[in-house]
SELO-932671 format. One record per residue (C-alpha): x, y, z; residue in three letters. Coordinates in Angstrom, 2 decimals. Layout:
[r [X,Y,Z],ALA] ...
***
This chain:
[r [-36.11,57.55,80.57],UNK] [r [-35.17,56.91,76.84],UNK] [r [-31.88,55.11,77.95],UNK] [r [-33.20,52.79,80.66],UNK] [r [-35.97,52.39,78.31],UNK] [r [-32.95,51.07,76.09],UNK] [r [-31.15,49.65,78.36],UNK] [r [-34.21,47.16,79.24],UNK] [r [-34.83,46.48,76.04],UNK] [r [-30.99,45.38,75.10],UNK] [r [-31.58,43.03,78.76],UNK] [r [-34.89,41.29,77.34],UNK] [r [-32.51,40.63,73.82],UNK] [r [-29.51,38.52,75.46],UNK] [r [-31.85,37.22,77.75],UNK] [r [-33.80,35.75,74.26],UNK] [r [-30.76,34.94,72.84],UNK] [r [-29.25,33.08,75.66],UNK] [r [-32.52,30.86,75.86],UNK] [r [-31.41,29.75,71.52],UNK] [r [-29.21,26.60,72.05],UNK] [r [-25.85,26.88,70.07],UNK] [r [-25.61,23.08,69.93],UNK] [r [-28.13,21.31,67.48],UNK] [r [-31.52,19.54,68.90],UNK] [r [-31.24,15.94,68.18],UNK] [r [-33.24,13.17,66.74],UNK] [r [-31.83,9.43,65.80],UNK] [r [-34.76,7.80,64.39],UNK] [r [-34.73,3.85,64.27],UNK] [r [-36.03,1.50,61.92],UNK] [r [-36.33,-2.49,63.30],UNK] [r [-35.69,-4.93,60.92],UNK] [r [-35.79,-2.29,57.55],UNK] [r [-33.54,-3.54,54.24],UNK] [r [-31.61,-0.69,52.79],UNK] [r [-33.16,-1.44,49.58],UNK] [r [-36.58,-1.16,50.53],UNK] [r [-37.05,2.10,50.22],UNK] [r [-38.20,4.46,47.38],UNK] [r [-34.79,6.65,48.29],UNK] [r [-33.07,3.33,47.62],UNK] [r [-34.53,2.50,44.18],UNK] [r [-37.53,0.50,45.23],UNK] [r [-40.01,1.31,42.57],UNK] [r [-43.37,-0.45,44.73],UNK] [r [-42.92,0.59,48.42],UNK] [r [-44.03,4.53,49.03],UNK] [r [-42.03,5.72,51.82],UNK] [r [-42.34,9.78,50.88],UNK] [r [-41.23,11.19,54.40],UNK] [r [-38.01,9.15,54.28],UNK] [r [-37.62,10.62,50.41],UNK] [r [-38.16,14.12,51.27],UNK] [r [-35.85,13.76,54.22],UNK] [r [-33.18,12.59,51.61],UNK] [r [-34.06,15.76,49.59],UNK] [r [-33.07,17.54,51.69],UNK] [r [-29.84,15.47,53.98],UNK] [r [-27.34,13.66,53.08],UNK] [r [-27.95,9.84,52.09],UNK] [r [-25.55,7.59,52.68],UNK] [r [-25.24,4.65,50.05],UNK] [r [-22.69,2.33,52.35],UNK] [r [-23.83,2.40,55.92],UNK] [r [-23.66,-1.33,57.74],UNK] [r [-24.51,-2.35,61.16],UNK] [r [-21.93,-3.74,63.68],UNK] [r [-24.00,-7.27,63.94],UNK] [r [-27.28,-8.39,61.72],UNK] [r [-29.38,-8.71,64.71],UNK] [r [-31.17,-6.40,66.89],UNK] [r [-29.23,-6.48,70.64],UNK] [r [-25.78,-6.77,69.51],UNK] [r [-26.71,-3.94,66.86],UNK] [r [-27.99,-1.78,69.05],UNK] [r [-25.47,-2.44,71.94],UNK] [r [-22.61,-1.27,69.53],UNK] [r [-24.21,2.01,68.35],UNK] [r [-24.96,2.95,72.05],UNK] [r [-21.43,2.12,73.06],UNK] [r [-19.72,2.86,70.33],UNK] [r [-18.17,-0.78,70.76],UNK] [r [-18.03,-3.75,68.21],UNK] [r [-19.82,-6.76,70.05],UNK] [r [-17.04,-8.71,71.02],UNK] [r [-15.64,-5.48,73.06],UNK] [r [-18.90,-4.53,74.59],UNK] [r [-19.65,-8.14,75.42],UNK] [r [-23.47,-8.14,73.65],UNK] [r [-22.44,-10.65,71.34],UNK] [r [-25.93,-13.16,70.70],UNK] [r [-29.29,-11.76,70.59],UNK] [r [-31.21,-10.48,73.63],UNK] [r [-27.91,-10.22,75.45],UNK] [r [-26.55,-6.80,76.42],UNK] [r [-22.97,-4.74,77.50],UNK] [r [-21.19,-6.08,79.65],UNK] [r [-21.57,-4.38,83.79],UNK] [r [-18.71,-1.48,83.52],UNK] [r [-19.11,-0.90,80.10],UNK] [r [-20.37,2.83,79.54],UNK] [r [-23.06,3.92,77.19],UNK] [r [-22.74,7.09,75.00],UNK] [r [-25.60,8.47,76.74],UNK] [r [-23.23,9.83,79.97],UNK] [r [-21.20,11.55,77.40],UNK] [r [-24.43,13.61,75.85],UNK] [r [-25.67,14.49,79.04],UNK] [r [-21.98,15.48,79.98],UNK] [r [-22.32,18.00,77.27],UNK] [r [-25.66,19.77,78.41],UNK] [r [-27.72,17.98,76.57],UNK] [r [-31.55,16.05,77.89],UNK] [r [-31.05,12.52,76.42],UNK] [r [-34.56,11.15,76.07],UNK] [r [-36.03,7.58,74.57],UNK] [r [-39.01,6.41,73.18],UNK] [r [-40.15,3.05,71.75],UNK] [r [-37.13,0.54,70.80],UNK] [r [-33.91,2.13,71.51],UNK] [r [-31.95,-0.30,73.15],UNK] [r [-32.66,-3.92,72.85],UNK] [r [-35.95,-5.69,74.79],UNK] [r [-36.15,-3.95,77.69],UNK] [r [-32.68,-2.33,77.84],UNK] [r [-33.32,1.53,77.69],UNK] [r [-33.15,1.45,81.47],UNK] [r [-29.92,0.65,81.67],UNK] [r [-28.47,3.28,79.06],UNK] [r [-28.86,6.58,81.32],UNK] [r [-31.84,8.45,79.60],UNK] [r [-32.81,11.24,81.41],UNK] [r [-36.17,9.80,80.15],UNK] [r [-37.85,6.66,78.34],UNK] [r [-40.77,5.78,77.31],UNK] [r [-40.68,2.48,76.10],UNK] [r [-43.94,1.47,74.54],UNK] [r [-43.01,0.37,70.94],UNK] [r [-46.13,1.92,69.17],UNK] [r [-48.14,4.52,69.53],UNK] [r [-45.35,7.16,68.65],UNK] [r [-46.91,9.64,68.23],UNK] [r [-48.98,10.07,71.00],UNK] [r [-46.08,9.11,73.46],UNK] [r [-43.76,12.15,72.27],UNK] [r [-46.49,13.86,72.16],UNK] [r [-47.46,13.69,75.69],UNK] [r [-44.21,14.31,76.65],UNK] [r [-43.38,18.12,75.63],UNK] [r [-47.12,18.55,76.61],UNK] [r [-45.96,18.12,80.17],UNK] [r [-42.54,19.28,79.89],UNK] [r [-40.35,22.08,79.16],UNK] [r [-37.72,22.71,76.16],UNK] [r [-35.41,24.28,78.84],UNK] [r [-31.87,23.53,76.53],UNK] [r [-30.49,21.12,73.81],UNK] [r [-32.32,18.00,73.74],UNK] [r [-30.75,14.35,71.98],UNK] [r [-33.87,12.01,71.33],UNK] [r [-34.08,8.27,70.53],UNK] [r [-36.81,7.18,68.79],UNK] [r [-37.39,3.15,67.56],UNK] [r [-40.27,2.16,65.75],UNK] [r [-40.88,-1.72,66.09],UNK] [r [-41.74,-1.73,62.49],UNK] [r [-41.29,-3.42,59.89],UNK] [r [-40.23,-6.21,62.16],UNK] [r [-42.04,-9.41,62.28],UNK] [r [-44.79,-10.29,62.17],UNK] [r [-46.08,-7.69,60.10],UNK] [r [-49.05,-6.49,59.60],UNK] [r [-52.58,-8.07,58.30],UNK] [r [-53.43,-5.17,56.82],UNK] [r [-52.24,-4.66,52.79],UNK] [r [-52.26,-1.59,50.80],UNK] [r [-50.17,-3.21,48.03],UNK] [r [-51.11,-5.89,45.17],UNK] [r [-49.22,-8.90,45.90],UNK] [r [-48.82,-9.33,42.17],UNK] [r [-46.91,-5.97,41.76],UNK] [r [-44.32,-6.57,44.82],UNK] [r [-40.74,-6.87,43.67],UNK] [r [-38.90,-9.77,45.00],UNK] [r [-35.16,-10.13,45.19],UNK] [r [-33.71,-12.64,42.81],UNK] [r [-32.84,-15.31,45.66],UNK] [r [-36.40,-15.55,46.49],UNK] [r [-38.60,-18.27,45.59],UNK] [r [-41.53,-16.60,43.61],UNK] [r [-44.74,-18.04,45.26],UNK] [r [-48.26,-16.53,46.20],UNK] [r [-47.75,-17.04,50.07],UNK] [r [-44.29,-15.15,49.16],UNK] [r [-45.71,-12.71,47.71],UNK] [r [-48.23,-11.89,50.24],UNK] [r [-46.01,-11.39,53.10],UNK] [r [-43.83,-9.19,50.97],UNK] [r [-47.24,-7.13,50.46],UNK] [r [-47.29,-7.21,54.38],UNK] [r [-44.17,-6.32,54.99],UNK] [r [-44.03,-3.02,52.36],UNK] [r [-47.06,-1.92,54.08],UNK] [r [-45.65,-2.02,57.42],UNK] [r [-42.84,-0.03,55.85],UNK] [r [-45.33,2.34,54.33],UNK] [r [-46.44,2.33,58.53],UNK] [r [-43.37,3.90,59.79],UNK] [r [-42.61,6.00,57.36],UNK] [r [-45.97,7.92,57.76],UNK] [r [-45.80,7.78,61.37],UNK] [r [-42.42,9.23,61.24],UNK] [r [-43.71,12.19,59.43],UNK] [r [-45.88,13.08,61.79],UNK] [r [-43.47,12.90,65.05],UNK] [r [-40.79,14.95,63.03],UNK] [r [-43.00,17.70,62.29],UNK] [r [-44.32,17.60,66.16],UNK] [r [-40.58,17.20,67.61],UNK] [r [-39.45,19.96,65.18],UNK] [r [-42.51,22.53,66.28],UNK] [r [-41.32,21.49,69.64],UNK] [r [-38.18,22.69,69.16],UNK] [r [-37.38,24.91,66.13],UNK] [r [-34.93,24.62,63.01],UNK] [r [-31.34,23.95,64.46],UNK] [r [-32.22,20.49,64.76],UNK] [r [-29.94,17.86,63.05],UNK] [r [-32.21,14.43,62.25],UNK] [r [-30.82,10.74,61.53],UNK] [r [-32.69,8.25,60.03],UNK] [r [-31.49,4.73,60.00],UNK] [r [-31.93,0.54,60.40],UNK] [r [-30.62,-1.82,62.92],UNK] [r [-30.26,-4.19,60.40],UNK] [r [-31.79,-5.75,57.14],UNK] [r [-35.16,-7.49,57.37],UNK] [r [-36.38,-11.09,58.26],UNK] [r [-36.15,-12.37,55.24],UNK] [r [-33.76,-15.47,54.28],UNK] [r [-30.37,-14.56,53.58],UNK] [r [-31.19,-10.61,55.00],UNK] [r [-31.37,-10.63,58.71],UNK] [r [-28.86,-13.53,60.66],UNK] [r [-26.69,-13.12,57.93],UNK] [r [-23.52,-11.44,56.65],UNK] [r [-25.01,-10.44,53.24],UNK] [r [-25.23,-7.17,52.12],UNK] [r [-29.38,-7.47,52.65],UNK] [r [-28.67,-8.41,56.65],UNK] [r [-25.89,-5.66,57.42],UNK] [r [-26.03,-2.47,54.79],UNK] [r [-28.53,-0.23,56.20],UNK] [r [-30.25,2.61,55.49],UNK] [r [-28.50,6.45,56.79],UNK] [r [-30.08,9.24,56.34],UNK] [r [-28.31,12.92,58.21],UNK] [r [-30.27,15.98,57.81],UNK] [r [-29.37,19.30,59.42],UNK] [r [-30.33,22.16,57.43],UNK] [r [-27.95,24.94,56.62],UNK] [r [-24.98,22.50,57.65],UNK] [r [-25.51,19.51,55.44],UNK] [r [-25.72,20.63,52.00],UNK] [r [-29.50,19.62,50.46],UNK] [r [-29.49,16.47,47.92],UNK] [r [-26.18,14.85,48.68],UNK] [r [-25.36,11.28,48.42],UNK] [r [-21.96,10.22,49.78],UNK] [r [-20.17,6.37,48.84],UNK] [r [-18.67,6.66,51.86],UNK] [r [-18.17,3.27,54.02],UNK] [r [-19.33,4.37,57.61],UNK] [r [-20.62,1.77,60.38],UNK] [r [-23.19,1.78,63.35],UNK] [r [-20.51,2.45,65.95],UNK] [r [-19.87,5.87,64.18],UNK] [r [-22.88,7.22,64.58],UNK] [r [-22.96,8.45,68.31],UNK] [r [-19.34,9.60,68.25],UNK] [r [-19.56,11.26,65.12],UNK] [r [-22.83,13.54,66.77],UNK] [r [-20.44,13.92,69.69],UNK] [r [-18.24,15.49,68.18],UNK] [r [-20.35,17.92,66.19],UNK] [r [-21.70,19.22,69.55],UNK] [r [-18.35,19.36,70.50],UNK] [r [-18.17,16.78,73.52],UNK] [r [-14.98,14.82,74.11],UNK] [r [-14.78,11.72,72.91],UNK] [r [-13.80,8.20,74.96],UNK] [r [-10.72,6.84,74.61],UNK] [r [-10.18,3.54,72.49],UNK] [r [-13.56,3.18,70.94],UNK] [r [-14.45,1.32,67.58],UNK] [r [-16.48,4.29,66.05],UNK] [r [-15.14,7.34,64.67],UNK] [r [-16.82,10.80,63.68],UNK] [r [-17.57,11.06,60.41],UNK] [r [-18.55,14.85,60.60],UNK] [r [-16.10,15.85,57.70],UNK] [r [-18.55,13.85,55.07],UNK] [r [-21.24,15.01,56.32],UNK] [r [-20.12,18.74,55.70],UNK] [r [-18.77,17.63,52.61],UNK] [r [-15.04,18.09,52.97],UNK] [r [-14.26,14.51,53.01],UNK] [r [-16.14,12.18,50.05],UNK] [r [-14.27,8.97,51.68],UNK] [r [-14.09,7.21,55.21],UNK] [r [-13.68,3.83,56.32],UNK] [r [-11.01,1.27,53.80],UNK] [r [-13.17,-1.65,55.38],UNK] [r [-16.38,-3.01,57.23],UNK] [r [-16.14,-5.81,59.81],UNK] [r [-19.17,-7.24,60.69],UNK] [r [-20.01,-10.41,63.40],UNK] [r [-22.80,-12.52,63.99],UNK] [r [-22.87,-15.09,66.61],UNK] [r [-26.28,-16.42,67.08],UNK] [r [-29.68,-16.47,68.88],UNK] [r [-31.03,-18.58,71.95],UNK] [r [-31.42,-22.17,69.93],UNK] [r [-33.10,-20.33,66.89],UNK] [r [-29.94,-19.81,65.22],UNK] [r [-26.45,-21.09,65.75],UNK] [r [-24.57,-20.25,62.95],UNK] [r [-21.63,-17.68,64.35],UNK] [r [-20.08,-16.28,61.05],UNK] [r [-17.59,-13.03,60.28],UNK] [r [-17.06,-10.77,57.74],UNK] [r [-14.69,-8.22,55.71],UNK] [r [-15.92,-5.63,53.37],UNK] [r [-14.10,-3.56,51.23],UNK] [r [-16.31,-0.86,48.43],UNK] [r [-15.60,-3.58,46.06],UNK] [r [-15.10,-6.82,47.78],UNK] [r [-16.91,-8.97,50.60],UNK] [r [-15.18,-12.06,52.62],UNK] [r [-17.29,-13.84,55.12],UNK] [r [-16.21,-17.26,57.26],UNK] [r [-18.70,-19.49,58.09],UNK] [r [-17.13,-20.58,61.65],UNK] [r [-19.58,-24.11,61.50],UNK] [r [-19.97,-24.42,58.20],UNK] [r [-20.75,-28.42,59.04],UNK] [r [-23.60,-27.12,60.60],UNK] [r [-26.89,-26.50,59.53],UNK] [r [-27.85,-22.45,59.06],UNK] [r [-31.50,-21.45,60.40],UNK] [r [-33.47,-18.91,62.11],UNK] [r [-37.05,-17.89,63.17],UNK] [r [-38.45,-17.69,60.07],UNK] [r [-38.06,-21.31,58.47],UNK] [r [-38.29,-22.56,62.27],UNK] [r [-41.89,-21.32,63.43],UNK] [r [-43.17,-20.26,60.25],UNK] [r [-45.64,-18.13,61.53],UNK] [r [-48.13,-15.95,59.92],UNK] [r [-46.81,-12.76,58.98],UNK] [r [-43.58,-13.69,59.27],UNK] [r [-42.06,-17.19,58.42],UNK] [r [-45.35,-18.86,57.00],UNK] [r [-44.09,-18.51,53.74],UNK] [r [-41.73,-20.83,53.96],UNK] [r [-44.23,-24.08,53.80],UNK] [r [-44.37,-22.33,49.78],UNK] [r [-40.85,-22.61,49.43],UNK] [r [-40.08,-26.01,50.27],UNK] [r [-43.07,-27.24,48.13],UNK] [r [-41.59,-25.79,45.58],UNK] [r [-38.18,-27.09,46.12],UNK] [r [-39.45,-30.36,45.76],UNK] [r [-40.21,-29.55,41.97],UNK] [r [-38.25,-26.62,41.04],UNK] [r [-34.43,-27.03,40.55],UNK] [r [-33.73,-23.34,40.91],UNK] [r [-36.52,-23.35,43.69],UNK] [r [-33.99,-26.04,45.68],UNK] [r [-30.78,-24.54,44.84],UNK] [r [-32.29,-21.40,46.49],UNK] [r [-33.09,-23.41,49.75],UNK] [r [-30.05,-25.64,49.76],UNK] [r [-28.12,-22.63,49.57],UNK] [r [-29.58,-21.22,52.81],UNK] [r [-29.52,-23.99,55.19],UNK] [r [-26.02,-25.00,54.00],UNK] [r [-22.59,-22.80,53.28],UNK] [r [-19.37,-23.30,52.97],UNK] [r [-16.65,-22.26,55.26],UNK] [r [-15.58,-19.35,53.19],UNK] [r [-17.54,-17.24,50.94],UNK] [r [-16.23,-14.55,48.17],UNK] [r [-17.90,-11.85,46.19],UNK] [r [-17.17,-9.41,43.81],UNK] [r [-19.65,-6.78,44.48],UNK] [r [-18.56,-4.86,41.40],UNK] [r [-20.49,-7.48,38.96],UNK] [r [-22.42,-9.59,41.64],UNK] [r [-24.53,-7.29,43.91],UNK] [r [-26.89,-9.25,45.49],UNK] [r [-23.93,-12.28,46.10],UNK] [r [-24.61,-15.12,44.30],UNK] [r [-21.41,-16.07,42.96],UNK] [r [-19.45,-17.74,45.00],UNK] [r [-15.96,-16.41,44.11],UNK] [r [-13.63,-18.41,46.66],UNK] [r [-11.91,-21.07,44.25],UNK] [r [-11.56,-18.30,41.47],UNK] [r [-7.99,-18.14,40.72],UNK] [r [-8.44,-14.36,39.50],UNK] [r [-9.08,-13.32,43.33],UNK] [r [-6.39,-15.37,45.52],UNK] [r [-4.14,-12.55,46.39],UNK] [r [-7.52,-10.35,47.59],UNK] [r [-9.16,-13.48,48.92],UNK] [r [-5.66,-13.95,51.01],UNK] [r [-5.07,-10.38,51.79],UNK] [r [-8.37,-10.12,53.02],UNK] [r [-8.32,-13.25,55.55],UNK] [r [-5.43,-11.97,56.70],UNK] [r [-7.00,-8.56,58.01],UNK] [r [-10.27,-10.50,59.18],UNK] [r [-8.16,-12.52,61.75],UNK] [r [-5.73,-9.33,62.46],UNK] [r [-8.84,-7.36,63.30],UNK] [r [-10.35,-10.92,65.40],UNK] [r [-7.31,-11.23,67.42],UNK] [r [-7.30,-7.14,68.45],UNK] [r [-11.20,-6.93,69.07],UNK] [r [-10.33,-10.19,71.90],UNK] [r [-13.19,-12.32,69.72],UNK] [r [-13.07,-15.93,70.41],UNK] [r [-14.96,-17.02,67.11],UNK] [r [-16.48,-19.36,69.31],UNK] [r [-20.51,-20.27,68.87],UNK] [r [-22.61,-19.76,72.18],UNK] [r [-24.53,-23.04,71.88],UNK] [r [-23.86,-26.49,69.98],UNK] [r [-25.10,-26.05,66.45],UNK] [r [-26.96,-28.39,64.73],UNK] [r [-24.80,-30.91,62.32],UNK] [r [-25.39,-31.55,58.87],UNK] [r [-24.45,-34.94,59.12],UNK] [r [-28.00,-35.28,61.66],UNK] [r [-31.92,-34.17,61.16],UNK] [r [-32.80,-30.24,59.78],UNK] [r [-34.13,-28.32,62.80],UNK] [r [-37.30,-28.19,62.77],UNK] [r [-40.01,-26.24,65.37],UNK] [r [-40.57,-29.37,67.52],UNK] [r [-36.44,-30.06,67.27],UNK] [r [-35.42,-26.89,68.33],UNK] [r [-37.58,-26.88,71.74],UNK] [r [-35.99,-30.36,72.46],UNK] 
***
């Protein structure tokens, strides 16, 4: 009696055992429209985002992380395809992969896993073509959603889930929990009160998603115990002038947070260059699926178990447009130090949503700005400077962070500046990228767009 006794015992263990997945639960988290500075783990010393802090207490924070494209389809397309935008064919806004092309998802579900979606994962309403096993594609109401969903079903083996907050994209909320007169504002802002109060707005929608994200890690990780492995990151920078649309630092570095506890040591920062398309093969390969052939991204497991401290030498980055909003296709180079962009229409005028519609909550602010222009030097110099660039642009990130000095004509940097060009239109040629703008652009030498323009 005393050995079956035993012997049923030892089959209830491995049967226990064998329910424990070996491979790590998954959760990519997804800001919309989120600057990497605008966060308290970045050094913002007004917005509160404590979940996102704590998560970087105890991850890995990554300090150079940049998206493929500064705009929210070709972004996305590239991390779910591991594909820069000319290759995948999601090039302008609100476009997506071209038919054939596959989507990271297959290769997740290839390796046991249950590949689930909720809110904004892919772009608009895209997550039904990316092979979820699930999606739920309400943008708000999180919480409830994921909720809902291990309510009704079963944790039954290792589960990959998408989530995308639609915050702090535009138009942000009416609500504000900050004093406008406190906000911090970038130095190639015009300081104004309308300014100001949209920059309350947008913090607090911030402050929004972080505290919402709080609440559906703590469900998801009841859900599913403590071999999970979370990211936390940003399609792009936010709609602000010179962030989103644009090739700046502010439109493509984004926020990367990787926490997976007793893998990733606690605390860690890394300087390591990594980009978008990384992401999903680098999570591949930690749960040990094969990778595709010939992709763009790369696994960058080694940093994040702290045997590498280095990765990528430099960061392309493309933007092409959106619908008649903005036609202003422009590529870029990055090294740690150095940034290279080419205007490809620098004769045309630069624009976007924001100074276009000039809505509340989002671009409203803008009616400030060019009152001000009007009596401000600086105040025009700051709007000149963002409806009209020139062909080629140069920084020295070293001594000019947030790219104000235009470097191009410096004698000091010719054999960089011509180095770099030179592996900009190398890397053009391979990726197939015709540099070519989607729609006419709008001339310099004719009227600024303007809302009643642009519907023309």
């Amino acid at each position: 009696m005393k050995i079956l006794l035993i012997g049923f015992l030892l089959i209830l263990f491995l049967h226990g055992t064998s329910q424990v997945p070996s491979q790590p639960h998954i959760i990519v988290y997804l800001a919309d429209d989120l600057g990497y500075l605008d966060l308290s783990v970045y050094g913002a010393s007004v917005v509160q985002t404590p979940v996102l802090q704590q998560l970087s207490e105890e991850g890995m924070t990554f300090n150079n992380a940049f998206v493929s494209s500064p705009s929210c389809a070709p972004s996305r397309a590239s991390l779910l395809t591991g594909l820069m935008p000319a290759r995948n064919g999601a090039e302008t806004n609100h476009s997506f992969p071209q038919k054939g092309i596959p989507y990271l998802v297959e290769n997740f579900k290839d390796a046991g896993y249950r590949v689930l979606a909720f809110g904004k994962v892919a772009h608009y309403k895209g997550n039904v073509k990316c092979g979820f096993h699930f999606h739920h594609d309400k943008q708000v109401n999180l919480y409830q959603n994921v909720q809902a969903y291990f309510d009704s079903a079963a944790v039954d083996g290792p589960i990959c889930i998408f989530i995308g907050d639609r915050r702090p994209h535009v138009p942000w909320i009416d609500t504000i929990i900050y004093e406008t007169e406190k906000v911090d504002l970038p130095p190639y802002f015009i300081d104004t009160p309308a300014t100001r109060e949209h920059r309350a707005q947008y913090y607090t929608d911030v402050t929004g998603l972080d505290k919402e994200m709080g609440q559906v890690l703590q469900l998801v990780e009841n859900e599913l115990g403590e071999n999970v492995l979370t990211v936390f990151t940003s399609d792009h920078g936010a709609q602000w002038p010179f962030g989103k649309w644009n090739l700046y630092d502010a439109g493509i570095r984004t926020p990367l947070i990787v926490r997976w506890p007793g893998k990733i040591e606690s605390g860690t920062q890394t300087e390591a260059m990594v980009s978008w398309v990384d992401i999903l093969p680098t999570l591949l390969d930690i749960v040990g699926a094969p990778l595709p052939q010939d992709l763009d991204g790369k696994s960058f497991q080694s940093v994040l178990l702290g045997k590498q401290t280095s990765f990528r030498e430099e960061i392309f980055t493309t933007h092409t447009g959106d619908g008649k909003f903005n036609i202003y296709p422009m590529r870029s180079i990055r090294t740690e130090r150095y940034k290279l962009i080419h205007n490809l229409e620098s004769g045309a005028y630069h624009t976007n949503h924001s100074d276009l519609l000039r809505k509340p909550g989002a671009g409203k602010y803008w009616d400030s700005w060019d009152s001000a222009a009007k009596e401000d030097p600086k105040a025009q110099s700051i709007v000149e400077a963002y409806y009209i660039r020139p062909e080629w642009e140069f920084f020295d990130l070293s001594v000019d962070e947030h790219e104000q000095r235009n470097e191009i004509h410096n004698s000091a940097y010719q054999e960089i500046i011509v180095r770099m060009r030179t592996q900009l239109q190398q890397w053009l040629y391979s990726q197939g990228d015709t540099q070519k703008p989607h729609r006419k652009p709008y001339p310099t030498a004719g009227p600024k767009p303007n809302k009643t323009f642009v519907k023309d």
